[in-house]
VEXDREN-2710 file (C-alpha; in Angstrom, 1 decimal):
% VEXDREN-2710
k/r/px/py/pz
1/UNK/67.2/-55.6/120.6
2/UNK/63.0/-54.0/121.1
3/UNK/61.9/-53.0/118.4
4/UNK/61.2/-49.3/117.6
5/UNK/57.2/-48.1/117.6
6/UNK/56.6/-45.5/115.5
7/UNK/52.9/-44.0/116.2
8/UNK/51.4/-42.3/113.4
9/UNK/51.9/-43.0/109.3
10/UNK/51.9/-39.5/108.1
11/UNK/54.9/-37.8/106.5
12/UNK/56.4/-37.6/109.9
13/UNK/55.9/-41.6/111.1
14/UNK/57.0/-42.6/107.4
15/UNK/60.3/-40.6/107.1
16/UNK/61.1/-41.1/111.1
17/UNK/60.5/-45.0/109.9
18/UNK/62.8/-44.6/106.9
19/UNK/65.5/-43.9/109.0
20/UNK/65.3/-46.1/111.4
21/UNK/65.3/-48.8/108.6
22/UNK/68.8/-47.5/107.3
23/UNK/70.5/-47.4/110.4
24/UNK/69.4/-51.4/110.9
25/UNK/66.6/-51.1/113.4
26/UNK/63.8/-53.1/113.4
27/UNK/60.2/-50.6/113.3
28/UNK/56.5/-51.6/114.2
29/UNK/54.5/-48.4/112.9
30/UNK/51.0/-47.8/114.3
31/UNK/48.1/-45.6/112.6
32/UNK/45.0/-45.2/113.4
33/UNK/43.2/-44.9/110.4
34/UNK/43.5/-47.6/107.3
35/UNK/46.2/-45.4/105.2
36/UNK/49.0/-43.7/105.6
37/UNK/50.1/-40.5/104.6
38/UNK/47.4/-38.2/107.1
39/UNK/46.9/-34.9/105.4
40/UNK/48.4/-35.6/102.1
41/UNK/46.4/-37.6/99.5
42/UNK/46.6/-37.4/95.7
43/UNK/43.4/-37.9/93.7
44/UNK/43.7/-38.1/89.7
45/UNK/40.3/-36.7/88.5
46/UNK/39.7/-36.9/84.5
47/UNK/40.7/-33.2/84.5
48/UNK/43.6/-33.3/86.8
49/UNK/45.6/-33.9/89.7
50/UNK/43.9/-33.0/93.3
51/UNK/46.3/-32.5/96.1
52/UNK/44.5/-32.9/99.4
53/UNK/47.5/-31.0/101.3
54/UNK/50.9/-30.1/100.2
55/UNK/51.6/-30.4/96.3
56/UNK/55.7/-30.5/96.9
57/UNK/58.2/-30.5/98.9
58/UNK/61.9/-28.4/99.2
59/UNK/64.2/-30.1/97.6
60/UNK/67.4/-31.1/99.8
61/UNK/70.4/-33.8/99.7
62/UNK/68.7/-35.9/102.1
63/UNK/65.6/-35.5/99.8
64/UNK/67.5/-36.6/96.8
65/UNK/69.5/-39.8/98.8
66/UNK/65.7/-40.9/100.1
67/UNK/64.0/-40.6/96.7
68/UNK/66.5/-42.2/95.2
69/UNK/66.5/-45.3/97.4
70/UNK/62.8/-45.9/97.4
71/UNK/62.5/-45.3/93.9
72/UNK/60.4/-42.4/93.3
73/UNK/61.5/-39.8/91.1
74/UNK/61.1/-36.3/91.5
75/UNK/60.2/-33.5/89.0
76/UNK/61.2/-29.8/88.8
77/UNK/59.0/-26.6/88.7
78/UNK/58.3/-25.6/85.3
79/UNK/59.5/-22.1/84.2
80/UNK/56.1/-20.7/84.5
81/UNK/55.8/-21.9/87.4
82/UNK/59.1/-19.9/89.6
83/UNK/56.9/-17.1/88.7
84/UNK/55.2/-16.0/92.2
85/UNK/53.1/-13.0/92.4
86/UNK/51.8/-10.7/95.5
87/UNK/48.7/-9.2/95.0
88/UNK/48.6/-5.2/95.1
89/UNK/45.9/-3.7/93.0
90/UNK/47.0/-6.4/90.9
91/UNK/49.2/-9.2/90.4
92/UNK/53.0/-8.1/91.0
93/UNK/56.0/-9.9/91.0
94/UNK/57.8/-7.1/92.7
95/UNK/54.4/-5.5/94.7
96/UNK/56.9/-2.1/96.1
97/UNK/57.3/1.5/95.4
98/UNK/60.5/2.4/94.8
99/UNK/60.7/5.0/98.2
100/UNK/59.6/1.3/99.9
101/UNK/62.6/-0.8/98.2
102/UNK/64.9/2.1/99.2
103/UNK/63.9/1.6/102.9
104/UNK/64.4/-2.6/102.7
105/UNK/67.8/-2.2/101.0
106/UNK/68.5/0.4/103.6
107/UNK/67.2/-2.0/106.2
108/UNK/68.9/-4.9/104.8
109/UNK/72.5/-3.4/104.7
110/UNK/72.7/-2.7/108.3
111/UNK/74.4/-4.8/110.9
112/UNK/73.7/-8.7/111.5
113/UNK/72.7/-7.4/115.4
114/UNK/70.0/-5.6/113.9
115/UNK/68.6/-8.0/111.4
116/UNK/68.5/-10.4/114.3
117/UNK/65.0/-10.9/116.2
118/UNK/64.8/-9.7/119.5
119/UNK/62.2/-12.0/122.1
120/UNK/59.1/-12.1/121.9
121/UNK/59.0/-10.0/118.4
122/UNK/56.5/-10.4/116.1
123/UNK/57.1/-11.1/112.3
124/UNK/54.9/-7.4/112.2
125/UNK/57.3/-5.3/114.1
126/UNK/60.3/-7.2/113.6
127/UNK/59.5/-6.5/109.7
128/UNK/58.5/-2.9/110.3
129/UNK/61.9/-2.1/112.1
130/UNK/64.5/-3.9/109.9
131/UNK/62.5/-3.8/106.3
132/UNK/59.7/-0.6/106.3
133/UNK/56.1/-1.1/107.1
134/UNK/55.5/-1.2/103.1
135/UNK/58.1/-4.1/102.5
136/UNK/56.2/-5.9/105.9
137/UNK/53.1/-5.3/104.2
138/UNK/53.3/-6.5/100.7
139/UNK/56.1/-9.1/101.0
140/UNK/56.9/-9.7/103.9
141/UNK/54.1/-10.6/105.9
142/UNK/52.0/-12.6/102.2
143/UNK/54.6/-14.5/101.6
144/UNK/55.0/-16.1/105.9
145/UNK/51.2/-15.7/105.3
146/UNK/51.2/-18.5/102.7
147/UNK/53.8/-20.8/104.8
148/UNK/52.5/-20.3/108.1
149/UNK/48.9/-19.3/107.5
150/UNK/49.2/-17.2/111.1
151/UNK/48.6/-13.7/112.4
152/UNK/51.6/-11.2/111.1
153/UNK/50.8/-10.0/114.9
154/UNK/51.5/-12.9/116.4
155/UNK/53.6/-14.7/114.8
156/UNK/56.8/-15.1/116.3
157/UNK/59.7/-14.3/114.8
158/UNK/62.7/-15.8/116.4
159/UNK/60.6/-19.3/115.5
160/UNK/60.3/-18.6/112.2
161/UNK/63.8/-17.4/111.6
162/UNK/64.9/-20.1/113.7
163/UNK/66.6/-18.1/116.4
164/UNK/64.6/-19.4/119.0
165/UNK/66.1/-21.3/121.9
166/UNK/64.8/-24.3/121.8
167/UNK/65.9/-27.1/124.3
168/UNK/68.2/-29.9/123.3
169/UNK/65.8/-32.3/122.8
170/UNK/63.8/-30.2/119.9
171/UNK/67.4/-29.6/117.7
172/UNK/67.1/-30.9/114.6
173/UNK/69.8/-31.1/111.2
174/UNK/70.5/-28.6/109.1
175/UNK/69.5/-29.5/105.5
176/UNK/72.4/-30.1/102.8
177/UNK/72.3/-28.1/99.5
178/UNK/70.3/-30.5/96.6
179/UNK/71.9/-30.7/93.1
180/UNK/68.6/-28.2/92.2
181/UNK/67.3/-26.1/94.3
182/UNK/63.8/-25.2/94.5
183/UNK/60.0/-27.1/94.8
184/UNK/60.1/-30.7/94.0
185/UNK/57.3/-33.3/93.1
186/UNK/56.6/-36.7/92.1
187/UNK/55.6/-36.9/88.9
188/UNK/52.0/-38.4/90.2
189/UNK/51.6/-36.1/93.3
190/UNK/52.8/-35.9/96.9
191/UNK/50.9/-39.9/97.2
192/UNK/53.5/-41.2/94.7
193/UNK/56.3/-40.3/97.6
194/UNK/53.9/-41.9/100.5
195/UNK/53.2/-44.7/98.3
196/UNK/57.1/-45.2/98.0
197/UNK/57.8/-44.6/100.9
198/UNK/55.5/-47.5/102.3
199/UNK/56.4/-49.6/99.9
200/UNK/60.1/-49.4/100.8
201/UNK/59.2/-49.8/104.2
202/UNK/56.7/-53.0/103.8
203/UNK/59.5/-54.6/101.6
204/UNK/61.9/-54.0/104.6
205/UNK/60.2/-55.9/107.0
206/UNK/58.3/-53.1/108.9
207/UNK/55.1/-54.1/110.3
208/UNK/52.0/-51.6/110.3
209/UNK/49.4/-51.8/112.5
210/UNK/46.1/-50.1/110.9
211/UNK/43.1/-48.9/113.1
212/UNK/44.9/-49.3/116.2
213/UNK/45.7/-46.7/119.0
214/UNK/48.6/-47.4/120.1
215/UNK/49.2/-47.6/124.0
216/UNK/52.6/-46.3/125.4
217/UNK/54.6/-48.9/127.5
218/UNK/56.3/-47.6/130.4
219/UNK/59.5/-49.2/129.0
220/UNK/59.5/-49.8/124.9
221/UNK/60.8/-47.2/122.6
222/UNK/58.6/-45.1/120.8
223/UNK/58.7/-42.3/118.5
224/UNK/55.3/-40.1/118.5
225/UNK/54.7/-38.7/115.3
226/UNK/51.2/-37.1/115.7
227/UNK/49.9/-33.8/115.6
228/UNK/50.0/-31.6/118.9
229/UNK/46.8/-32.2/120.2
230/UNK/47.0/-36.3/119.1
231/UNK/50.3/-36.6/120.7
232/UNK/49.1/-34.7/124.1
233/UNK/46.2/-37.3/124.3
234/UNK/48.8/-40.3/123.9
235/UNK/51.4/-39.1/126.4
236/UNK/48.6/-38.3/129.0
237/UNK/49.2/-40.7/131.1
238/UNK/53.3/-41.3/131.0
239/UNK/54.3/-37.3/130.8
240/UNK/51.2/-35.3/132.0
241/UNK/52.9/-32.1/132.3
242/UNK/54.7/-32.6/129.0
243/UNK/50.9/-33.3/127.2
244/UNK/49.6/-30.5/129.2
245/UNK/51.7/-28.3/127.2
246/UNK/51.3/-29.9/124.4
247/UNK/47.4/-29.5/124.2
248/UNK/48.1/-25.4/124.6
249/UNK/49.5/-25.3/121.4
250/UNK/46.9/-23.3/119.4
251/UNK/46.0/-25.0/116.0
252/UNK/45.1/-23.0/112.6
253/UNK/42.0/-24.7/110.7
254/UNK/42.2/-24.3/106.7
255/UNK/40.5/-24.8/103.8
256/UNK/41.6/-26.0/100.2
257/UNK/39.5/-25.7/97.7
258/UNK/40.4/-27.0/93.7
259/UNK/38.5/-25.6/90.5
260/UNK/39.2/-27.0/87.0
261/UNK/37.8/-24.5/83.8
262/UNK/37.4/-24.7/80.4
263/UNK/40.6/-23.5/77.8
264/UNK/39.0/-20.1/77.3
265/UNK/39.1/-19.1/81.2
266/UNK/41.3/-16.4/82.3
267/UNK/44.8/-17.5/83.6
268/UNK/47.7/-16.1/85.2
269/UNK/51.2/-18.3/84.4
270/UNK/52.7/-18.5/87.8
271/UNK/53.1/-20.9/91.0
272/UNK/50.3/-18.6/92.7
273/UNK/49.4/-15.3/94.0
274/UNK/49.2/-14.4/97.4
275/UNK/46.8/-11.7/99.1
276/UNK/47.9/-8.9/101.5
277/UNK/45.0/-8.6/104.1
278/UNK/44.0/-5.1/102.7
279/UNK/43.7/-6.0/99.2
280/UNK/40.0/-7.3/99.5
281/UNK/40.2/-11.0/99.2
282/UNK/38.9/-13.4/101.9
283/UNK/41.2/-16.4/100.2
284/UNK/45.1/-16.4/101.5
285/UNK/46.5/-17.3/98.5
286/UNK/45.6/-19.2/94.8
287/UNK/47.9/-22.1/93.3
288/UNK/47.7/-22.5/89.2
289/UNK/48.5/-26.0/89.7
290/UNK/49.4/-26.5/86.4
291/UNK/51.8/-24.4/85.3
292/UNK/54.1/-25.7/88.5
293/UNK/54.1/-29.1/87.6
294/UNK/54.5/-31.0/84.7
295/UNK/51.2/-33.5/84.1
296/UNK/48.7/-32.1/86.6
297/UNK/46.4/-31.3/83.9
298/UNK/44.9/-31.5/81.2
299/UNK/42.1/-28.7/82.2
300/UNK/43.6/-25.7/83.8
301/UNK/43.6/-26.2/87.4
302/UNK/43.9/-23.5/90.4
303/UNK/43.6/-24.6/94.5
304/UNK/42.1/-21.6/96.3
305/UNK/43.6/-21.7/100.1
306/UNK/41.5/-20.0/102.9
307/UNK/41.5/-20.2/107.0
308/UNK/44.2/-19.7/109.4
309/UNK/44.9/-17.4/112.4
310/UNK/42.7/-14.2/111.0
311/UNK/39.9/-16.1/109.6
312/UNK/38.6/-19.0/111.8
313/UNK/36.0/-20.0/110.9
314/UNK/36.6/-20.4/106.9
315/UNK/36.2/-24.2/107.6
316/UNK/32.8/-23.7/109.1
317/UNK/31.1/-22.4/105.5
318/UNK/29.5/-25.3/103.8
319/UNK/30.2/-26.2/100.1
320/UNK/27.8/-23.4/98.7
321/UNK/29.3/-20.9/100.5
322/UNK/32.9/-21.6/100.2
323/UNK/32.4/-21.6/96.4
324/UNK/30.6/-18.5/96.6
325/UNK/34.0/-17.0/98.2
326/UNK/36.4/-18.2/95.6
327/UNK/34.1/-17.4/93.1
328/UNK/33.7/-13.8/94.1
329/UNK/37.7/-13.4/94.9
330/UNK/38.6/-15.2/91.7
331/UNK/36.5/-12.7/89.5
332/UNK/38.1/-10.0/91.5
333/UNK/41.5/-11.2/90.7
334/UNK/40.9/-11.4/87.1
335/UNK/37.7/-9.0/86.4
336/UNK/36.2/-12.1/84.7
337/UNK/33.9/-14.2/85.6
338/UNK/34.1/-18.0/85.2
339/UNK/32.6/-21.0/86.0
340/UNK/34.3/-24.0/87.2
341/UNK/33.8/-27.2/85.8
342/UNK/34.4/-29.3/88.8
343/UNK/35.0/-28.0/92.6
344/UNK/37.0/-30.1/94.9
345/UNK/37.1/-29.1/98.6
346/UNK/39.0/-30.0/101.4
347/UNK/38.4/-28.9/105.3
348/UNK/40.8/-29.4/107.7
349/UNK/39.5/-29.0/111.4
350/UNK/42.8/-28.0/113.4
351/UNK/45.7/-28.9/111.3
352/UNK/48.3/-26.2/111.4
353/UNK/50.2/-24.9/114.8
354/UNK/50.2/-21.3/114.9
355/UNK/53.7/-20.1/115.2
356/UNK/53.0/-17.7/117.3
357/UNK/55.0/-15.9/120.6
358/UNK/52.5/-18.2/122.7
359/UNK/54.4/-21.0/120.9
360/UNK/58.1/-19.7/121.4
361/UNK/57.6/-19.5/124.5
362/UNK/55.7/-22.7/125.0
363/UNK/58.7/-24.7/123.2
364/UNK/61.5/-22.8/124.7
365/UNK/60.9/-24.5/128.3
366/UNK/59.0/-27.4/126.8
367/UNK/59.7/-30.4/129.3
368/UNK/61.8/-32.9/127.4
369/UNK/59.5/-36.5/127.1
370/UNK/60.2/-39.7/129.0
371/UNK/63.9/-41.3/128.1
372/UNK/62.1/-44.1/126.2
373/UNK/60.3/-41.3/124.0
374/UNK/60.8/-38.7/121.3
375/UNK/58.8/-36.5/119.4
376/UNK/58.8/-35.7/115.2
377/UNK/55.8/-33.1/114.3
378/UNK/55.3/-29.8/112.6
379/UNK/54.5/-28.2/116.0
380/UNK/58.5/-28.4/117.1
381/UNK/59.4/-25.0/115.9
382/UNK/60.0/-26.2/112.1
383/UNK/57.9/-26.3/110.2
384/UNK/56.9/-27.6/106.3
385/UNK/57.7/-31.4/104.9
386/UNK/61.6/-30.5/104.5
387/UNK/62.0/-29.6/107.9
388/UNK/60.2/-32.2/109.2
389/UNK/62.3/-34.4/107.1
390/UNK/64.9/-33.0/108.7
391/UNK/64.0/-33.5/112.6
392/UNK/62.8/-37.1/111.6
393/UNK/66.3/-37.6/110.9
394/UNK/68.1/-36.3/113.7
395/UNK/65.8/-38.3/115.8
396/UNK/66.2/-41.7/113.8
397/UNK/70.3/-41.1/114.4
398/UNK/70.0/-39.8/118.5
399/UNK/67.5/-43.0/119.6
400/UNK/69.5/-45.1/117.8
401/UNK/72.9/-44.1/119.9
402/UNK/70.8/-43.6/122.9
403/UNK/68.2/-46.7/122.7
404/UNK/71.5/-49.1/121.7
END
């Protein structure tokens, strides 16, 4: 039996591999670089923990049942840190009027055929019909902001809701309820859970290939587990029309950037804010990366997030200028001004699809790849490290029927 090439050793190539391993297939995984884990990367600084990209993940069963077996423990968000605020004048856990919560109750009580999203919708007017334009505004349309990074007016909504009707060969699990719901991370960052991962897979006899680019056989079985644009370069010459449509996808640049301060700084105890367009801020959203996890200090540490669909070119500003911008919307948010002690930042060029209605539409009569192929990415219509989690596993149990 041919072994099964994985291309790519991010989150998606590492869990897809997993998989694979469990159901007694044999796995060659190629990368390009000389690590694994693309976006995500832990750095332990003397005054805390960095996170490069994602700092956790939503917890599931099939989260749990992997963790377990490779051997990396998972830790809980700390009470502080299921606080989440929504910036309107200032910090709000509820950020409505009461006339505004009247309309989303009343919008929320009516029938499932109206709560459902019609084609083509946007997350903007789908929200302003079913919830109230002040509900859209200052819940809403933040909080997808945060996930999604895209344009409220753009965005579509039967993706994001996952009503869209995508073809067979995009379907993906359902995850089970975990025995705790909510955000979940190693206790030494998202690398702890690549580092795992790898290891488990090394010890299981799955070769890695480093600094290679894979080439695709016309008859060996292969999982692409790239990014949009990456994966329409490496299916160029097998599936044209398939990597044609791949490289229309749109891509969403962003920026993180991480500050450390002194004790006496100002501090709000939370998981983060986020910031409605009109509320003055150039940032998306702030982390206080402390109070979500245990150990991520000892200094008080916050990860500014700016880019995305409504500002470009964020990830064009050099260092000086992007800590000019957080420092300006961070003595905004808390009419104080303080300096950091340390400034990590992190561009990255093209990393996010936007899920927008160019994207529904795109996916909905997306051509399905060549029988010896299948594709795990955040650009499938689901989006976030659970749901690719998720799709890695559907695809790890359907090649293995179908590539028998």
């Amino acid at each position: 039996m041919k072994p099964i090439n994985v291309v790519g050793a991010g989150f998606s190539g590492l869990t897809t591999a997993y998989f694979l391993v469990r159901a007694g297939r044999s796995v060659r995984v190629f990368e390009k670089s000389d690590r694994v884990g693309g976006l995500i990367r832990s750095i332990r600084s003397e005054q805390g923990l960095i996170e490069t990209a994602a700092n956790g993940i939503l917890n599931s069963a099939r989260l749990e049942q992997m963790c377990a077996e490779i051997g990396v423990p998972m830790v809980h968000t700390q009470r502080d840190g299921r606080r989440r605020f929504i910036y309107r004048h200032k910090p709000r856990q509820l950020p409505l009027a009461p006339a505004e919560l009247g309309r989303l109750a009343f919008g929320l009580a009516t029938n499932l055929h109206q709560l459902l999203p019609r084609e083509s919708e946007s997350i903007q007017s789908w929200g302003e019909r079913v919830l109230g334009k002040g509900a859209t505004d200052y819940l809403l349309t933040p909080a997808l902001g945060g996930i999604y990074a895209g344009d409220p007016l753009q965005l579509s909504a039967s993706l994001i809701f996952g009503r869209a009707a995508l073809p067979d060969h995009l379907q993906t699990t359902k995850p089970a309820k975990a025995s705790v719901r909510g955000t979940v991370a190693p206790p030494h960052g998202m690398q702890q859970l690549i580092d795992g991962l790898f290891e488990y897979l090394q010890t299981a006899g799955v070769e890695f290939v480093f600094n290679h680019d894979a080439v695709l056989s016309p008859n060996e079985p292969t999982i692409v587990c790239l990014s949009a644009r990456a994966a329409a370069n490496y299916l160029a010459s097998r599936a044209p029309e398939l990597a044609g449509r791949l490289s229309e996808i749109e891509m969403l640049s962003l920026v993180t950037a991480t500050l450390f301060f002194e004790a006496d700084a100002a501090r709000l105890k939370g998981f983060g804010c986020l910031f409605p367009r009109d509320q003055g801020f150039r940032a998306r959203g702030v982390l206080f990366n402390d109070c979500i996890f245990p150990g991520r200090g000892p200094a008080h540490g916050e990860t500014w997030i700016l880019g995305g669909a409504n500002d470009p070119h964020a990830v064009n500003l050099n260092d000086e200028q992007l800590t000019d911008v957080i420092r300006a919307d961070r003595e905004r948010f808390f009419g104080k001004s303080d300096r950091p002690t340390s400034v990590h930042l992190t561009r990255w060029p093209n990393a996010l699809p936007h899920y927008s209605i160019a994207l529904e539409h795109n996916l909905i009569t997306l051509p399905a790849p060549p029988s010896n192929v299948a594709l795990v990415g955040n650009y499938l219509g689901r989006i976030g490290l659970a749901k690719i989690l998720e799709r890695a596993h559907y695809v790890a149990e359907y090649v293995v029927k179908a590539w028998a």
